[in-house]
N, CA, C and O atoms as a CHARMM CRD file, in Angstrom:
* protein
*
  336
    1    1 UNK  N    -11.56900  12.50300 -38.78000 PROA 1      0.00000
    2    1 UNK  CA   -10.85900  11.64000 -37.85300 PROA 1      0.00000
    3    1 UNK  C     -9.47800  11.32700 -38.41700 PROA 1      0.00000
    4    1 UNK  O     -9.29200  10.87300 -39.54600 PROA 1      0.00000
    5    2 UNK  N     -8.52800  11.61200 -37.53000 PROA 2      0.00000
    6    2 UNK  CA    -7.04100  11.01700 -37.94800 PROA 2      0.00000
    7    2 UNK  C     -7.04000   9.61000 -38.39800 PROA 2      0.00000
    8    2 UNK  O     -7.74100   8.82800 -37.75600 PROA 2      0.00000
    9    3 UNK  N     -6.55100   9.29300 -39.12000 PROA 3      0.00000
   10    3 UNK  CA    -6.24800   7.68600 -39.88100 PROA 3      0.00000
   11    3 UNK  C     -5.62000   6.95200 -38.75200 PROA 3      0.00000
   12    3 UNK  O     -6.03000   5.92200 -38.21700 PROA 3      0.00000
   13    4 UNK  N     -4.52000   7.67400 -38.46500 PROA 4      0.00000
   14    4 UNK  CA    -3.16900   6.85100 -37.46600 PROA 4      0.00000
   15    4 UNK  C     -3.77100   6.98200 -35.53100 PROA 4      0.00000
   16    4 UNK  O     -3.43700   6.43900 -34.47800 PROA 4      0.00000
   17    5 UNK  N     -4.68700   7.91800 -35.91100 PROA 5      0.00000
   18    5 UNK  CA    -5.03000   7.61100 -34.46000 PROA 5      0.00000
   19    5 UNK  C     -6.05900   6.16400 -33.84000 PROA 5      0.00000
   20    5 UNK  O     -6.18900   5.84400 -32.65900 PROA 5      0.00000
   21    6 UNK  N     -6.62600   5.54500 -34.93900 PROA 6      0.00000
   22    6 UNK  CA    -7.28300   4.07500 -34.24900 PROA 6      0.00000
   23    6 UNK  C     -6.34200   3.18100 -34.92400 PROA 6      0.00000
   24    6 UNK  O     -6.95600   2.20200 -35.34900 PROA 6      0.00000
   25    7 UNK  N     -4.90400   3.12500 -35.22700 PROA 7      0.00000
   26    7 UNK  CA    -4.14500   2.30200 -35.31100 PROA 7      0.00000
   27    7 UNK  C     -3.66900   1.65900 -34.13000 PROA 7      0.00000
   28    7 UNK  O     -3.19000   2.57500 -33.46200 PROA 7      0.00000
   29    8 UNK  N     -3.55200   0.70900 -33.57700 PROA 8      0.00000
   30    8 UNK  CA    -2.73900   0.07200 -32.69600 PROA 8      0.00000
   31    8 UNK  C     -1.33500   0.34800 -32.75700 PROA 8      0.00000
   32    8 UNK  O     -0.79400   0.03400 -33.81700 PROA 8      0.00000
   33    9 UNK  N     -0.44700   0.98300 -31.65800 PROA 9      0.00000
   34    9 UNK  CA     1.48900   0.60800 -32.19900 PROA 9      0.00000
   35    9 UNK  C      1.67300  -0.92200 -32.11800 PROA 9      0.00000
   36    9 UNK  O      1.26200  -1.72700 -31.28200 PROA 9      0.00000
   37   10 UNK  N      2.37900  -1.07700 -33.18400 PROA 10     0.00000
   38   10 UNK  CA     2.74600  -2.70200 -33.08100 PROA 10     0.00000
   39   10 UNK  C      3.80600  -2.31900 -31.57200 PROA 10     0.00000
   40   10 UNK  O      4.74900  -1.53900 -31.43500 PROA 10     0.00000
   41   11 UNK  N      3.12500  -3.27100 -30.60900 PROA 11     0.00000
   42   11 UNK  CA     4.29000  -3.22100 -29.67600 PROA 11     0.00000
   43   11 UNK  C      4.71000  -4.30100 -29.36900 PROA 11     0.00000
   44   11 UNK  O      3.96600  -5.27200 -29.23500 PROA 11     0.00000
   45   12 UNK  N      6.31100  -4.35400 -29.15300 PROA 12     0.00000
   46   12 UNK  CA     7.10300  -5.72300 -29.04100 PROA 12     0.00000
   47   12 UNK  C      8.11400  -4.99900 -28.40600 PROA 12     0.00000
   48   12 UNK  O      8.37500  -3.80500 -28.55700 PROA 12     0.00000
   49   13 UNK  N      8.87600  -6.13500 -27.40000 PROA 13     0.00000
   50   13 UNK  CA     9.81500  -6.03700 -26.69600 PROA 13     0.00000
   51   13 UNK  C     10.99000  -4.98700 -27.21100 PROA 13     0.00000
   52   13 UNK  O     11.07400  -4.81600 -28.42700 PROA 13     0.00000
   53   14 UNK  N     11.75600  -4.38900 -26.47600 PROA 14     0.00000
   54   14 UNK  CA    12.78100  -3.44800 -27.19200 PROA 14     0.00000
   55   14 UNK  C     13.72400  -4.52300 -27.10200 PROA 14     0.00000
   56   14 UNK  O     14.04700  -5.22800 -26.14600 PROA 14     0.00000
   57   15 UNK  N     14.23500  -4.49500 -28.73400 PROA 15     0.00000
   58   15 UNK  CA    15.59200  -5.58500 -28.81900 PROA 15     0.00000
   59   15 UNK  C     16.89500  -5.16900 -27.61500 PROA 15     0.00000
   60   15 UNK  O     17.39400  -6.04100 -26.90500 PROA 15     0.00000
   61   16 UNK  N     17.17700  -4.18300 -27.56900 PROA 16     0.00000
   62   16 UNK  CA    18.11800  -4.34400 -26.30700 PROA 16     0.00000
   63   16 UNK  C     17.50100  -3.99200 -24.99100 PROA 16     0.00000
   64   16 UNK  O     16.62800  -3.17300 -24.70200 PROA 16     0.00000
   65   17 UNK  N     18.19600  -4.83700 -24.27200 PROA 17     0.00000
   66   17 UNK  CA    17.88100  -4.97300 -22.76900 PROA 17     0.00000
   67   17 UNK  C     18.30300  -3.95000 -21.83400 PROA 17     0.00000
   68   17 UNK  O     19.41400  -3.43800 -21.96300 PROA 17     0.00000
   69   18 UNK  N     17.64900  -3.66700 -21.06600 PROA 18     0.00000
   70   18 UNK  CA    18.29800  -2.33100 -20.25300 PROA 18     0.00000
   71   18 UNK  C     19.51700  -3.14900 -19.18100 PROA 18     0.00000
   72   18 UNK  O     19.43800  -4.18200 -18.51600 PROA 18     0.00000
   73   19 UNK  N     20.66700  -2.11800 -19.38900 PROA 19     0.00000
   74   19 UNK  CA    21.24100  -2.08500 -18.51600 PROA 19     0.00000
   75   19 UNK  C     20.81100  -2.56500 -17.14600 PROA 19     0.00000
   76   19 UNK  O     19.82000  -2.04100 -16.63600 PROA 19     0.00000
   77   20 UNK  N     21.57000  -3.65900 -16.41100 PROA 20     0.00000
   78   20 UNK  CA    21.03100  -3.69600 -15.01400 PROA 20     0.00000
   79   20 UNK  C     21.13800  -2.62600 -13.72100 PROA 20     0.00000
   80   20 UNK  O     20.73700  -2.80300 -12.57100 PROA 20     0.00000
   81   21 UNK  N     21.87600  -1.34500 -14.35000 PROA 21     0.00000
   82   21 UNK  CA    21.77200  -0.85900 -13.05600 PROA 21     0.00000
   83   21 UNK  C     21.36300   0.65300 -13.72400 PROA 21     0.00000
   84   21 UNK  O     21.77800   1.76600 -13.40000 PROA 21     0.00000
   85   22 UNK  N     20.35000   0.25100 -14.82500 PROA 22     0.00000
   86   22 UNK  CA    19.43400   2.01900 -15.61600 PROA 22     0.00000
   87   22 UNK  C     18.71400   1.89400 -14.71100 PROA 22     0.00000
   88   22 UNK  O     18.36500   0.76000 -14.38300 PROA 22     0.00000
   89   23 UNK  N     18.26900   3.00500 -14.02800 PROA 23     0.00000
   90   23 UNK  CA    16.79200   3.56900 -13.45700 PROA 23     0.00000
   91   23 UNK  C     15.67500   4.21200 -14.84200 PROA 23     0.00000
   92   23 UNK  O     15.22400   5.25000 -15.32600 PROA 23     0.00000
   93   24 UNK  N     15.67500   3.28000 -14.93100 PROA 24     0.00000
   94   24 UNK  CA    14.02000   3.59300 -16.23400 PROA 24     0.00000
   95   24 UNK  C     12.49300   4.43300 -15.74700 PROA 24     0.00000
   96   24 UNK  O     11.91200   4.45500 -14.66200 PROA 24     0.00000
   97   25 UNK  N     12.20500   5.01400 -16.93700 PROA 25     0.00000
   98   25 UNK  CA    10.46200   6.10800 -16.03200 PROA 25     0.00000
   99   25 UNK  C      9.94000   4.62200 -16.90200 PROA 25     0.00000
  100   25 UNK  O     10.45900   3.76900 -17.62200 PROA 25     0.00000
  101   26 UNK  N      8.78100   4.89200 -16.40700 PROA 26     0.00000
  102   26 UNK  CA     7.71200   3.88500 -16.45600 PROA 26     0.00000
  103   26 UNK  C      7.25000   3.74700 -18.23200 PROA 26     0.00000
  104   26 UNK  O      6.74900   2.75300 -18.75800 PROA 26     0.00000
  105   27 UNK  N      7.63400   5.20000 -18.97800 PROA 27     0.00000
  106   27 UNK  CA     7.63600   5.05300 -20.87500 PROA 27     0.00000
  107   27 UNK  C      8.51000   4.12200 -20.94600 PROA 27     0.00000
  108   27 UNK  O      8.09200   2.98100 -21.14400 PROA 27     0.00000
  109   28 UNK  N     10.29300   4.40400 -20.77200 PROA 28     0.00000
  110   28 UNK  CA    11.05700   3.35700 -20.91800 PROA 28     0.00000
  111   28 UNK  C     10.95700   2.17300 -20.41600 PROA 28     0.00000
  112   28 UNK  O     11.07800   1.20500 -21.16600 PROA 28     0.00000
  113   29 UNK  N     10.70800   1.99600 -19.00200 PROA 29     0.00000
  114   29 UNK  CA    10.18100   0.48000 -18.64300 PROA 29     0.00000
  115   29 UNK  C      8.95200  -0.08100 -19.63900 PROA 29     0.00000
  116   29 UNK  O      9.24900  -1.09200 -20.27600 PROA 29     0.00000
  117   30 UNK  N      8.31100   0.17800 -19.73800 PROA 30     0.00000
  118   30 UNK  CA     6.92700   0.18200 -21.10400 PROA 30     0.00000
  119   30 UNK  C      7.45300  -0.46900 -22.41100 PROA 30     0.00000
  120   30 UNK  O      7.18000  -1.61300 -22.77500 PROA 30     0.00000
  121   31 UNK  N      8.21800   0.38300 -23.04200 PROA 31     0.00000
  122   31 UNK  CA     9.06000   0.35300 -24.38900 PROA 31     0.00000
  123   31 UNK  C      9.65200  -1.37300 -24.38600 PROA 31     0.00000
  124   31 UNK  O      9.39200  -2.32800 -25.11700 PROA 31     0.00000
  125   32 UNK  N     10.65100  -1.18400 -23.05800 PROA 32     0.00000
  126   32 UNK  CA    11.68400  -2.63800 -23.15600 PROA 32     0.00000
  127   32 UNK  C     10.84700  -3.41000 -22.76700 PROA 32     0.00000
  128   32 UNK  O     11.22600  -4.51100 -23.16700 PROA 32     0.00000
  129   33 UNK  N      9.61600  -3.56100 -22.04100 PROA 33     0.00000
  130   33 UNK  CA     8.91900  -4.97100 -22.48000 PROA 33     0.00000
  131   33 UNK  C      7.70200  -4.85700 -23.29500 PROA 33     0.00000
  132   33 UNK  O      6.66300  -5.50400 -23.16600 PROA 33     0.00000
  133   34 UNK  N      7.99600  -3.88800 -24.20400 PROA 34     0.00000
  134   34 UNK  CA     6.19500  -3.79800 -25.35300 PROA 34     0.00000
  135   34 UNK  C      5.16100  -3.65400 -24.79800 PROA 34     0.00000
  136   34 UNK  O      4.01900  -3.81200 -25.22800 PROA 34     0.00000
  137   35 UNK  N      5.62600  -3.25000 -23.51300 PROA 35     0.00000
  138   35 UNK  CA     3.59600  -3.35900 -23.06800 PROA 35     0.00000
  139   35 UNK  C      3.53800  -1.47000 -23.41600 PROA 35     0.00000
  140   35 UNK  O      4.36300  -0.60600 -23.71200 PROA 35     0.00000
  141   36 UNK  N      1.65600  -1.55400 -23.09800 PROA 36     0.00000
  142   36 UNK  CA     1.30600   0.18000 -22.89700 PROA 36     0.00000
  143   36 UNK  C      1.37700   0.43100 -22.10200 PROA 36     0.00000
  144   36 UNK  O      1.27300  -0.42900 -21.22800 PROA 36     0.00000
  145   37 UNK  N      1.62400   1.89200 -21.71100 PROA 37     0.00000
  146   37 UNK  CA     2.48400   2.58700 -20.33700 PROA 37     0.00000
  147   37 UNK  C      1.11800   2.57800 -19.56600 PROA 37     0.00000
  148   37 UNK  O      1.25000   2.72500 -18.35100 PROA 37     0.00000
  149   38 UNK  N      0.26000   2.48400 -19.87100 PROA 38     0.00000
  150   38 UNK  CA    -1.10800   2.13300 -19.24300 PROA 38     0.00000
  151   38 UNK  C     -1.37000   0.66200 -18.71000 PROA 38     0.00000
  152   38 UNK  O     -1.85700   0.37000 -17.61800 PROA 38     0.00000
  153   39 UNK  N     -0.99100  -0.11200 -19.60200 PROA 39     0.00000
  154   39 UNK  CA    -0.94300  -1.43400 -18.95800 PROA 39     0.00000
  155   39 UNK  C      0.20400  -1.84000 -17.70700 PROA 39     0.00000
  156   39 UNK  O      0.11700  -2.52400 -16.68700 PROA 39     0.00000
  157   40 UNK  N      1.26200  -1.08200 -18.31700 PROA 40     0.00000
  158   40 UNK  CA     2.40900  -1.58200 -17.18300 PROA 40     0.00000
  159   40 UNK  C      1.76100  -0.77900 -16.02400 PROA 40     0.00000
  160   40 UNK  O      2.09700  -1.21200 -14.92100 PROA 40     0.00000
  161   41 UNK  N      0.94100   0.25200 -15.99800 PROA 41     0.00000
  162   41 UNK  CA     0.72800   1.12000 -14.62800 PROA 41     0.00000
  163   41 UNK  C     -0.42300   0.34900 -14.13600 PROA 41     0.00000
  164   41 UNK  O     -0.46000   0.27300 -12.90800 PROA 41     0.00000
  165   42 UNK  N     -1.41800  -0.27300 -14.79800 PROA 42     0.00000
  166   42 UNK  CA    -2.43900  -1.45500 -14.64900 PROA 42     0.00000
  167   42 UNK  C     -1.30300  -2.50200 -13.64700 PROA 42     0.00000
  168   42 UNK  O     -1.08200  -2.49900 -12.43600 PROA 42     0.00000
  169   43 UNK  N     -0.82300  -3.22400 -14.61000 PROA 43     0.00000
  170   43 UNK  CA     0.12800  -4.15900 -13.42000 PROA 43     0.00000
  171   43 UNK  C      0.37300  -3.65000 -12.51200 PROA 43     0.00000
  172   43 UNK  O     -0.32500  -4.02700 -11.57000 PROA 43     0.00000
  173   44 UNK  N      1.24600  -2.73400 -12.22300 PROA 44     0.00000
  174   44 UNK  CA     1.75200  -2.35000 -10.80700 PROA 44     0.00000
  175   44 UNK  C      0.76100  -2.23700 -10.13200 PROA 44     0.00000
  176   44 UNK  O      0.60700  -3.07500  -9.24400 PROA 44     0.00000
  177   45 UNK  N     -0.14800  -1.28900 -10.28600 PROA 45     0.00000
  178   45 UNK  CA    -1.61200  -1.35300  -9.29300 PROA 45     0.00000
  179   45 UNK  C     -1.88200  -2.83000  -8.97500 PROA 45     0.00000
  180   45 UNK  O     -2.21200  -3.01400  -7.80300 PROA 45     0.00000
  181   46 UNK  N     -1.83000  -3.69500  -9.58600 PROA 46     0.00000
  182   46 UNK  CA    -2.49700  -4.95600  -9.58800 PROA 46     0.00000
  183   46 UNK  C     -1.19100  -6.06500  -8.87000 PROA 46     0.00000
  184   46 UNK  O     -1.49600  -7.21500  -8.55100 PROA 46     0.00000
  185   47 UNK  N     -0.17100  -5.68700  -8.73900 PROA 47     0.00000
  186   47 UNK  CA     0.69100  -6.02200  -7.81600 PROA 47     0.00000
  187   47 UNK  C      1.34700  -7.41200  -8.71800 PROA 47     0.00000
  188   47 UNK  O      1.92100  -8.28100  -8.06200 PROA 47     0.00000
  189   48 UNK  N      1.23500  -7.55700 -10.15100 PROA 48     0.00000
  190   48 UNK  CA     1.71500  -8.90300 -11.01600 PROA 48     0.00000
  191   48 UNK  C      2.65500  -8.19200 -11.92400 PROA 48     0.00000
  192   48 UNK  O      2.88500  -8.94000 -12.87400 PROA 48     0.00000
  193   49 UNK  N      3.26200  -7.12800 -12.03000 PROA 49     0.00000
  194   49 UNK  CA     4.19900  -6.26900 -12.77500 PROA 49     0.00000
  195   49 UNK  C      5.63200  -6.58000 -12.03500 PROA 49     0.00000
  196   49 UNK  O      5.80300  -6.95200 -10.87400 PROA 49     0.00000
  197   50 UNK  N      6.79800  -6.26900 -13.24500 PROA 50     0.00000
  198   50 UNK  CA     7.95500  -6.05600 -12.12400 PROA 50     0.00000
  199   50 UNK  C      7.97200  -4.96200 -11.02100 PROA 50     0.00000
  200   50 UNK  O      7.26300  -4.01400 -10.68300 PROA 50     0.00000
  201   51 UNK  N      9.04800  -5.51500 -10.65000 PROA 51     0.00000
  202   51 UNK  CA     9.55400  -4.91400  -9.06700 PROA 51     0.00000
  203   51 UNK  C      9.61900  -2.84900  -9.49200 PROA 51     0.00000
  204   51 UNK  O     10.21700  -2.57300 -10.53200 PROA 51     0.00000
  205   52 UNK  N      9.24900  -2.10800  -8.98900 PROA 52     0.00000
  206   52 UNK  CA     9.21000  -0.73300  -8.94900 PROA 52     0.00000
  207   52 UNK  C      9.88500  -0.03300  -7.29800 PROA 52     0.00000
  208   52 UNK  O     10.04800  -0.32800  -6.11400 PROA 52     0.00000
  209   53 UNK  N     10.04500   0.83200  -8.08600 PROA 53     0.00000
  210   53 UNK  CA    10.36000   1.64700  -6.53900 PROA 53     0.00000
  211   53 UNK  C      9.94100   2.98500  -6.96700 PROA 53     0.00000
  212   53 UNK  O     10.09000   3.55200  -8.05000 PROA 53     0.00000
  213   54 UNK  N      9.29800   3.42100  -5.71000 PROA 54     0.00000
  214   54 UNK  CA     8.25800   4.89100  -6.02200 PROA 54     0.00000
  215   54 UNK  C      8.99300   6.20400  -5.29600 PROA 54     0.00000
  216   54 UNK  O      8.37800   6.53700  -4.28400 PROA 54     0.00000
  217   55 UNK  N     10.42200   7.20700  -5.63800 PROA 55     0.00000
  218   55 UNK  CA    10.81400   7.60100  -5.08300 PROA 55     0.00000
  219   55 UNK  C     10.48500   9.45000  -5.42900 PROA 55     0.00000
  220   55 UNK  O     10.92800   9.98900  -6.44300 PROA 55     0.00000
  221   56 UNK  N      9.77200  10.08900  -4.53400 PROA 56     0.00000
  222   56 UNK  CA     9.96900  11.68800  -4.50700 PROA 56     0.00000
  223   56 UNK  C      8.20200  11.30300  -5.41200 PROA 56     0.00000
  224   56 UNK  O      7.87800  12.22900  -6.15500 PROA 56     0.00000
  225   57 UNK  N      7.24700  10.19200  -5.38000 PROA 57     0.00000
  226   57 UNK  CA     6.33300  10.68500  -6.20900 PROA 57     0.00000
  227   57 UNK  C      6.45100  10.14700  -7.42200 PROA 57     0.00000
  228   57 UNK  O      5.44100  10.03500  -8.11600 PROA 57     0.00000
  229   58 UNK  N      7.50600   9.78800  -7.81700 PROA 58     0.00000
  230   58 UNK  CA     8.09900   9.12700  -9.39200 PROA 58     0.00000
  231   58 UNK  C      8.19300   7.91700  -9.36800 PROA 58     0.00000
  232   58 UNK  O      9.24500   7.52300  -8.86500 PROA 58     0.00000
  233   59 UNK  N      7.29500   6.90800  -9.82200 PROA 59     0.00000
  234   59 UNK  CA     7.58900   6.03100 -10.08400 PROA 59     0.00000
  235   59 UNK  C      9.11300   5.36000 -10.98300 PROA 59     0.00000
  236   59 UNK  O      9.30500   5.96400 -12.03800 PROA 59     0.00000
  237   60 UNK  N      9.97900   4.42100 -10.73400 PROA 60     0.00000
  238   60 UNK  CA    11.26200   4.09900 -11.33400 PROA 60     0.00000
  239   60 UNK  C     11.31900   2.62000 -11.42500 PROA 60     0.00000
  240   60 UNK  O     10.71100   1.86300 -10.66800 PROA 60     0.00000
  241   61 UNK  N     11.90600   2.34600 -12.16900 PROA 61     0.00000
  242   61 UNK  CA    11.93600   0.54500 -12.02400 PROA 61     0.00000
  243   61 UNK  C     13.95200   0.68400 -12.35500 PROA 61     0.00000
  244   61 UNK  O     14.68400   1.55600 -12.82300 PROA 61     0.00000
  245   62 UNK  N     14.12400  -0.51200 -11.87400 PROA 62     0.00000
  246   62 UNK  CA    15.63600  -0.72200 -11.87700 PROA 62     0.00000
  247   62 UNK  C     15.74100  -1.83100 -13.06000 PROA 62     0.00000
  248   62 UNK  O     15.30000  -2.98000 -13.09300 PROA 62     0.00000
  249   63 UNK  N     16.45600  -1.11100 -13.99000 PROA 63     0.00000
  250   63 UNK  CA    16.99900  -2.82100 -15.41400 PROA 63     0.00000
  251   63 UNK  C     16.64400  -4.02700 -14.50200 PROA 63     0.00000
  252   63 UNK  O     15.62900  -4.72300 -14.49200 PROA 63     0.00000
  253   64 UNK  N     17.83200  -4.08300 -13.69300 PROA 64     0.00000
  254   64 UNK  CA    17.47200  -5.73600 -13.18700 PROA 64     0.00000
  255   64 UNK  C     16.08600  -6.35000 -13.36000 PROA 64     0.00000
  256   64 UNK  O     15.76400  -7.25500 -14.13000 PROA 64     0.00000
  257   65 UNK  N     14.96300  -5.35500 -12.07200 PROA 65     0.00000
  258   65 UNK  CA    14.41800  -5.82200 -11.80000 PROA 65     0.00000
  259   65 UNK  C     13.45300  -6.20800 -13.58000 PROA 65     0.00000
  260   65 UNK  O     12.93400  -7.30100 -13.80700 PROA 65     0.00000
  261   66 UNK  N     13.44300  -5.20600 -14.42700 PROA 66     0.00000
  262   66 UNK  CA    13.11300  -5.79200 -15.70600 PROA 66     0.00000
  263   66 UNK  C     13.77400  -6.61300 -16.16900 PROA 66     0.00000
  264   66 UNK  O     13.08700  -6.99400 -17.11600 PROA 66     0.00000
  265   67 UNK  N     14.71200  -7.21100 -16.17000 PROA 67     0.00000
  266   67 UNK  CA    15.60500  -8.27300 -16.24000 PROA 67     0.00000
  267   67 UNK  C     14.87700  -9.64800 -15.98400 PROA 67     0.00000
  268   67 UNK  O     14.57600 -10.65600 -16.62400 PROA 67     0.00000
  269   68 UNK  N     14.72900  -9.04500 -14.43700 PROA 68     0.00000
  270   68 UNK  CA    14.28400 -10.53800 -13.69100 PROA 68     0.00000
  271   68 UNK  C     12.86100 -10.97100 -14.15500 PROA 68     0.00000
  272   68 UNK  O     12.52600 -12.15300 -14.23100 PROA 68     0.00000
  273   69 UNK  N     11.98200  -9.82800 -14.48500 PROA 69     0.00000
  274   69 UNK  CA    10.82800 -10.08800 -14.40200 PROA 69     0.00000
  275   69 UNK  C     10.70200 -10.65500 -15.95200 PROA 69     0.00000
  276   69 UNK  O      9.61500 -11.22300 -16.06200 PROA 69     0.00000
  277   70 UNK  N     11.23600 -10.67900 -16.82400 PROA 70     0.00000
  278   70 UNK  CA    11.53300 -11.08900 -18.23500 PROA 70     0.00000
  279   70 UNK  C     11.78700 -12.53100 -18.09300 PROA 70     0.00000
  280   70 UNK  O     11.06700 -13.31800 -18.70700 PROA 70     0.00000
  281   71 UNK  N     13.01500 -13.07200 -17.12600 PROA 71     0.00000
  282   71 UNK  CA    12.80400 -14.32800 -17.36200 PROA 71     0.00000
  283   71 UNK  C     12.11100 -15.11200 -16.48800 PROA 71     0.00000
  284   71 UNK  O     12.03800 -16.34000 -16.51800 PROA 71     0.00000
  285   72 UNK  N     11.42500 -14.10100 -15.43300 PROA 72     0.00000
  286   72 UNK  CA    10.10500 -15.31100 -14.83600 PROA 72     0.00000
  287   72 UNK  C      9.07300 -15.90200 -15.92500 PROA 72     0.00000
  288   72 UNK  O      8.45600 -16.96700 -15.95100 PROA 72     0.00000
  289   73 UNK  N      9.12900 -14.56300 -17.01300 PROA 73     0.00000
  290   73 UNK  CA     7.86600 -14.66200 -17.78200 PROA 73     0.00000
  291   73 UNK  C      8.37300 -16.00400 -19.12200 PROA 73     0.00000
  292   73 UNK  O      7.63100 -16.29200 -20.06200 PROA 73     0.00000
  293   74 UNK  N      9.32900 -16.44700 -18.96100 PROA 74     0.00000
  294   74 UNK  CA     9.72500 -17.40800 -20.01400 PROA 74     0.00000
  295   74 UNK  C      8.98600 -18.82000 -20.09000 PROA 74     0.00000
  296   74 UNK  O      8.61600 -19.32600 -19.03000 PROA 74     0.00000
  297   75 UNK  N      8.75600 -19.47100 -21.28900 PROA 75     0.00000
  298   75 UNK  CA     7.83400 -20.81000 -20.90000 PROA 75     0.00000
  299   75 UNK  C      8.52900 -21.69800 -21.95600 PROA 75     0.00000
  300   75 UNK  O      9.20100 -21.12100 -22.81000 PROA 75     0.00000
  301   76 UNK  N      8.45100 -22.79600 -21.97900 PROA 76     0.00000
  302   76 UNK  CA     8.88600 -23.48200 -22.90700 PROA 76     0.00000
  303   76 UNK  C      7.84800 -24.64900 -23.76600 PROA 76     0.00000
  304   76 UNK  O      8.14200 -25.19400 -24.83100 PROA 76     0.00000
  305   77 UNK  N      6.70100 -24.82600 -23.05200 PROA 77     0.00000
  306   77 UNK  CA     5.77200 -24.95800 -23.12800 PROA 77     0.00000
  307   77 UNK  C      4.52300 -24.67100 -22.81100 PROA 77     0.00000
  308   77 UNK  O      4.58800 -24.65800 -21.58100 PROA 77     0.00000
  309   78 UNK  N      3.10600 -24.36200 -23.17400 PROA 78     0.00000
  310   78 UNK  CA     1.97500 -24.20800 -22.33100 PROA 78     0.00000
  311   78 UNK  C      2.13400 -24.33800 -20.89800 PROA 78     0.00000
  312   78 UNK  O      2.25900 -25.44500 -20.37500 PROA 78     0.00000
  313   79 UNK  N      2.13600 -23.32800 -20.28200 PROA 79     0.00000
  314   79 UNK  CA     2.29300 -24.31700 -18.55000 PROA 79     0.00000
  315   79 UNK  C      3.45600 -24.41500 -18.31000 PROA 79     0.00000
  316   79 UNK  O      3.53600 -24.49600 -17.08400 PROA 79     0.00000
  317   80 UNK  N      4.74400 -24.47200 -18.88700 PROA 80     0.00000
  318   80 UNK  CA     5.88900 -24.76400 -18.33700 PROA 80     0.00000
  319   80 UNK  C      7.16500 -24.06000 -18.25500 PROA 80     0.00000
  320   80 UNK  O      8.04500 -24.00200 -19.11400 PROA 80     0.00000
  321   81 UNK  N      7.13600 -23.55200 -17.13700 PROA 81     0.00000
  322   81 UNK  CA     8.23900 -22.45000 -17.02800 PROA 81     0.00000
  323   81 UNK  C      9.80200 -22.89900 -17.60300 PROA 81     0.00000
  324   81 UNK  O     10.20300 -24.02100 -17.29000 PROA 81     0.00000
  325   82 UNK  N     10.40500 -22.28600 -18.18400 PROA 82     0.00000
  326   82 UNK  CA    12.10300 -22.46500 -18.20600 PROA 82     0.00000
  327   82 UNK  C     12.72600 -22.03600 -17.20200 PROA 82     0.00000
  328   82 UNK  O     12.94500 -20.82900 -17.10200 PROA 82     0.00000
  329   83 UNK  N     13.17900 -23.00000 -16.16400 PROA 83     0.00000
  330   83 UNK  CA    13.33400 -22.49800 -14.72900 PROA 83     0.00000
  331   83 UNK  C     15.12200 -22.53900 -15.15500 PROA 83     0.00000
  332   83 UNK  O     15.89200 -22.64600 -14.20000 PROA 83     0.00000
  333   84 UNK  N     15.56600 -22.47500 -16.20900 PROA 84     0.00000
  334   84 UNK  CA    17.08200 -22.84800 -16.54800 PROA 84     0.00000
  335   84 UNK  C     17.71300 -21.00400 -17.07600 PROA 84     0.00000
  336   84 UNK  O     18.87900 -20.82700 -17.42700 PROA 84     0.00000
């Protein structure tokens, strides 16, 4: 058995932010918010992921909309959104 294959990737947010007007594939959308490209495709099915647009068959997400969906997800406390 490979060693590195039941490792977890440490995944964390990509320090820079995408451009608001990159068209990202669903790896790069993945990457800039740390999730697994399995989980972000989990969300979208599940309709609680950012905003996507599905064009020619290809799923795409727009920076912004990873943008936006970054600071819905902000809290400042248990329970309490940073609506600022």
């Amino acid at each position: 058995m490979n060693p590195s294959a039941s490792v977890t990737p440490n995944l964390r947010p990509h320090t820079i932010p995408p451009d608001p007007q990159d068209w990202l594939t669903t790896e790069e959308a993945a990457g800039k918010l740390g999730l697994n490209v399995k989980t972000l495709a989990n969300m979208r099915s599940l309709g609680n992921g950012p905003c996507f647009h599905k064009i020619g068959g290809k799923v795409w997400y727009l920076g912004q909309d990873i943008l936006a969906y970054q600071r819905r997800r902000r809290f400042i406390a248990s329970g309490v959104r940073d609506e600022g």
